[in-house]
N, C-alpha and C positions, 0 to 999 in steps of 0.2 A: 254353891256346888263346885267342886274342886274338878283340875283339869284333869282327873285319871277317870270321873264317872261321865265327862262331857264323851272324852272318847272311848270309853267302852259301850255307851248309846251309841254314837257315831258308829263306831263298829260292828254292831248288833243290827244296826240298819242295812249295813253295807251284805251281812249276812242272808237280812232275812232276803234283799233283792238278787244276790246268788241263787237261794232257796227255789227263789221264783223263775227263775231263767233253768233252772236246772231242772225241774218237775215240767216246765213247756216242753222241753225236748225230750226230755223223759219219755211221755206222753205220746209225741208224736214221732219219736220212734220207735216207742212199740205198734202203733200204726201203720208204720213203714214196715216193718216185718213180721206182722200180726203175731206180737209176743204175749199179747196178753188174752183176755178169756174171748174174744171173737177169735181166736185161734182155732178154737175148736170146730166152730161152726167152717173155717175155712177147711181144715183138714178132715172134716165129714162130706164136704160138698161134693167132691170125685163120688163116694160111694153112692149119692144120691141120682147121681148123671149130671151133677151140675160139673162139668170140666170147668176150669177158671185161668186165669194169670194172674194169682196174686204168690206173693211171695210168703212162703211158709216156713218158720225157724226157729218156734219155739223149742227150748231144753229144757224149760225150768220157768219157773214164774218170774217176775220181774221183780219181784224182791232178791231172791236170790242170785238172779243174774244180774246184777246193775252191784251187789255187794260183791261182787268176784271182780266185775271191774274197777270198782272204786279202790277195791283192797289192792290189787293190781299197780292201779294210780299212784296210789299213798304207798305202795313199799317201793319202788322206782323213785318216785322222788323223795321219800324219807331216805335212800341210800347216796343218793347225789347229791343231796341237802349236807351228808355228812364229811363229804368231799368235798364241797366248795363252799363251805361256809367258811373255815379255816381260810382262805382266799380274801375275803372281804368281813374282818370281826366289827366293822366300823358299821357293818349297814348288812347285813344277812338276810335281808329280805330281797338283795338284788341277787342271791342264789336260787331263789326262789323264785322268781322270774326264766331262768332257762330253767329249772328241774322239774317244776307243773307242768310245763308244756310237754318235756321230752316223758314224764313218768304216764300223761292221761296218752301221749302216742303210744305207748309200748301199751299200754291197756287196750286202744283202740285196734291192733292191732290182733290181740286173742280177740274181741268184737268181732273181727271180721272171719277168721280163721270158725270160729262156732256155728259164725250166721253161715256160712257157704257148706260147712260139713253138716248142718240140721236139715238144711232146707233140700239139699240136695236129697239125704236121706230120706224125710220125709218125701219128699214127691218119687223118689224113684220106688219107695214102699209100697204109693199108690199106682204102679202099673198093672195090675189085673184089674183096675176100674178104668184103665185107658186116660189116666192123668199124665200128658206127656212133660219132661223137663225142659222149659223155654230156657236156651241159654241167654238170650237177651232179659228175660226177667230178671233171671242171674245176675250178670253183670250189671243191668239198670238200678238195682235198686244196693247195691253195697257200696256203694259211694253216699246217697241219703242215708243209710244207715249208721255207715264210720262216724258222718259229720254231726248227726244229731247227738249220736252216743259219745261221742266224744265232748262237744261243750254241756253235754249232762254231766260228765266225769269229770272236766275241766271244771265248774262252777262247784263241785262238790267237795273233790281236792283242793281246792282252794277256799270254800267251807273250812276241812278239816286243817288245814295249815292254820287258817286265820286264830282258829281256836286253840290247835296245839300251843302256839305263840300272842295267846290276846294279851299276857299280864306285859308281856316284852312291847309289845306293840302302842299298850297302853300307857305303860312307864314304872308297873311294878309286877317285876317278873312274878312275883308268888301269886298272881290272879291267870297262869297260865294253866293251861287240860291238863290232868295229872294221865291221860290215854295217849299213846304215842299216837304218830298220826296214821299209819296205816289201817291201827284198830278203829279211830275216828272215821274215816273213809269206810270202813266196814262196816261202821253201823249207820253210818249217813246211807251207805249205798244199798242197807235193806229199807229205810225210811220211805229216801225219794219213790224204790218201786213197787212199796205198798202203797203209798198215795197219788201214783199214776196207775194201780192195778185198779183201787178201789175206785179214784174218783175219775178216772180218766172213762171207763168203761163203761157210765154213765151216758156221756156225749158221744159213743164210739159207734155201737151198733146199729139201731134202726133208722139214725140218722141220714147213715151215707150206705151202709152194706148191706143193709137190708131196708131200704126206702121205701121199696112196695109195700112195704106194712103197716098200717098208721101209728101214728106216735101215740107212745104210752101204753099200746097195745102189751109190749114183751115180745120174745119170743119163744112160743109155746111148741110143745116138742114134736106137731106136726111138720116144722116149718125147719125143722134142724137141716143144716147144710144148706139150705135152698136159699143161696147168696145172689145177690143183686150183681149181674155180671160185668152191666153191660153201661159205659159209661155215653159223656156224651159229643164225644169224637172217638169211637173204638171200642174194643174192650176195655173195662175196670182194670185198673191195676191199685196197688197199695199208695203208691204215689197221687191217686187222684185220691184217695182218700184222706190221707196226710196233709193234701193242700187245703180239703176241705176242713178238717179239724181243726186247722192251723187259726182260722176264723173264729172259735170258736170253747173247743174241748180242750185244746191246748192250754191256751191260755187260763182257763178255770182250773183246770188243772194246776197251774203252776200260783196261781193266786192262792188256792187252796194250802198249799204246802208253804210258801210264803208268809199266810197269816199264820200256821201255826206254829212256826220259827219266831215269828213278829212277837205273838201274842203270849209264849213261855220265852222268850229272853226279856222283855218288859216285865212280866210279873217277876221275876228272878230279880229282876233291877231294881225297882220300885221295893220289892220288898226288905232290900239289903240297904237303900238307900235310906227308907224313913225309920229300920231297926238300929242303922250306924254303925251298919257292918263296914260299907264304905264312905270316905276311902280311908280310913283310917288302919282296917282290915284286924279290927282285934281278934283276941284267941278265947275269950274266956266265953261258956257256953250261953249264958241268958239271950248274948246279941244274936247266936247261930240259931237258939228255939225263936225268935220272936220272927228272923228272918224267915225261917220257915213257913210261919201261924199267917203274916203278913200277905206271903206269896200264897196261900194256898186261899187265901181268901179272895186273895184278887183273881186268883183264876176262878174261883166257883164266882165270882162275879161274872168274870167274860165268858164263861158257859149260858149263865140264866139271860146275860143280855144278847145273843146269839138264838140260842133257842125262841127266846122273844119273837125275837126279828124274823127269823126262818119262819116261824109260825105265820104273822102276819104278814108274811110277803107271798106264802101257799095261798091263803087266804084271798090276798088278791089278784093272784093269779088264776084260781079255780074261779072266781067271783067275772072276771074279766072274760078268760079264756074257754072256762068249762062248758057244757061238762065233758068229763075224759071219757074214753071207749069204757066202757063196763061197768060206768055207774049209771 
């Protein structure tokens, strides 16, 4: 195995554990500012008489708002990249080391300027239900919000850098992303917050913010709004909630989004590797169809051996634990 496909493994590793750092905070910063679908229930709970302190700022789902920052990211440091590369042609990846940083702050930045103009909005919408604006919730919680959202952006721009630049990184520039990196960061950054909208929202709910309800239950559309207030030193805020996920939701969370970066750059490799695509990198079409027929086969492999496994681990869980409310 030649040293260009040792380190495009290598690299695809380093990837997928980005992946996964960046879906954990993903995750639990839409927790922190109830961005995702327990939003709702938060911003019903005034009309129900439930007053709260939690912090409320959705604009948009977390797909779309995590691609506005990432896009954000990636065109800041795709514009500074193009200034200070020229500066250092020997080694350009130490341009990249101040341009990530300074492009996810200037991202982090509109982050904050959103969260403070939704949330505000939103609660001062709800004053005929007597939902007052705590300015300390205000200010308590946009500092956990910058911080999270930002090494979700940081880990993703740095995703999409690694890939704009893998064939350079690797030792042959023609295996680099033919997508610049801002569009790269765009679509990473619808990726990560559908797979912290879908899988995080899972661990989110009944969990912590609506505990009085037994597990597994749902929550049925008597029970809308009717949020768990009251923590256990004070009232609840989004922060105790956050800590608690942190244990938990978070991290499945980011595992999840981690295996499926792990598990389509391995099939992609493997199958480029045993068709002889790499590293040789010919042109002529037979090796690009076999690559293809290779990889698609190893993925319907890692789907039936996944479904397997989910299956009999339900299995043992229901067998162990059950049975659940309503069976």
């Amino acid at each position: 195995m030649g040293l260009i496909v040792v380190l495009l493994f290598a690299w695809m590793l380093v990837i997928a554990f980005l992946a996964f750092v960046a879906c954990t905070f993903e995750d639990l910063e839409s927790d922190i500012g109830s961005q995702s679908n327990p939003n709702s229930q938060v911003q019903l709970a005034a009309q129900v008489g439930q007053v709260h302190r939690f912090f409320n700022k959705a604009i948009s789902g977390e797909p779309l708002s995590n691609a506005l920052y990432c896009a954000t990211a990636g065109t800041i440091t795709w514009m500074l990249l193009q200034k200070l590369e020229p500066f250092v042609p020997d080694a350009p990846w130490k341009a990249a080391v101040l341009a990530i940083p300074v492009g996810v702050l200037g991202a982090a930045m509109v982050h904050l300027i959103f969260s403070t103009t939704a949330h505000c909005g939103r609660t001062v919408a709800q004053k005929r239900f007597e939902q007052p604006l705590y300015l300390d919730v205000l200010y308590g919680h946009l500092l956990p919000i910058a911080t999270h959202g930002y090494m979700t952006t940081f880990c993703i721009t740095t995703i999409a850098y690694i890939q704009s630049n893998l064939g350079t990184l690797s030792g042959n520039p023609a295996l680099n992303h033919p997508f610049a990196l801002p569009m790269l960061g765009f679509i990473w950054g619808i990726t990560v917050g559908s797979i912290g909208s879908s899988t995080g929202d899972v661990h989110y709910g009944t969990e912590r913010e609506f505990q009085d309800r037994p597990f597994g239950e749902g929550k049925r559309v008597i029970y809308h709004g009717k949020i768990t207030r009251y923590a256990e030193c004070g009232i609840r805020t989004q922060r105790d909630i956050a800590g608690f996920c942190a244990k938990f939701g978070g991290p499945v969370t980011g595992m999840t989004f981690g295996l499926i970066i792990l598990f389509e750059n391995w099939r992609n490799m493997v199958g480029m590797v045993l068709a002889g695509f790499l590293p040789d990198l010919p042109a002529f079409t037979p090796t690009g169809d076999m690559t293809a027929v290779i990889s698609i086969v190893a993925g319907l492999l890692i789907i039936a051996a996944l479904a397997l496994g989910n299956l009999t681990f339900v299995r043992w869980v229901r067998k162990r634990c059950g049975p659940f409310v309503g069976e």
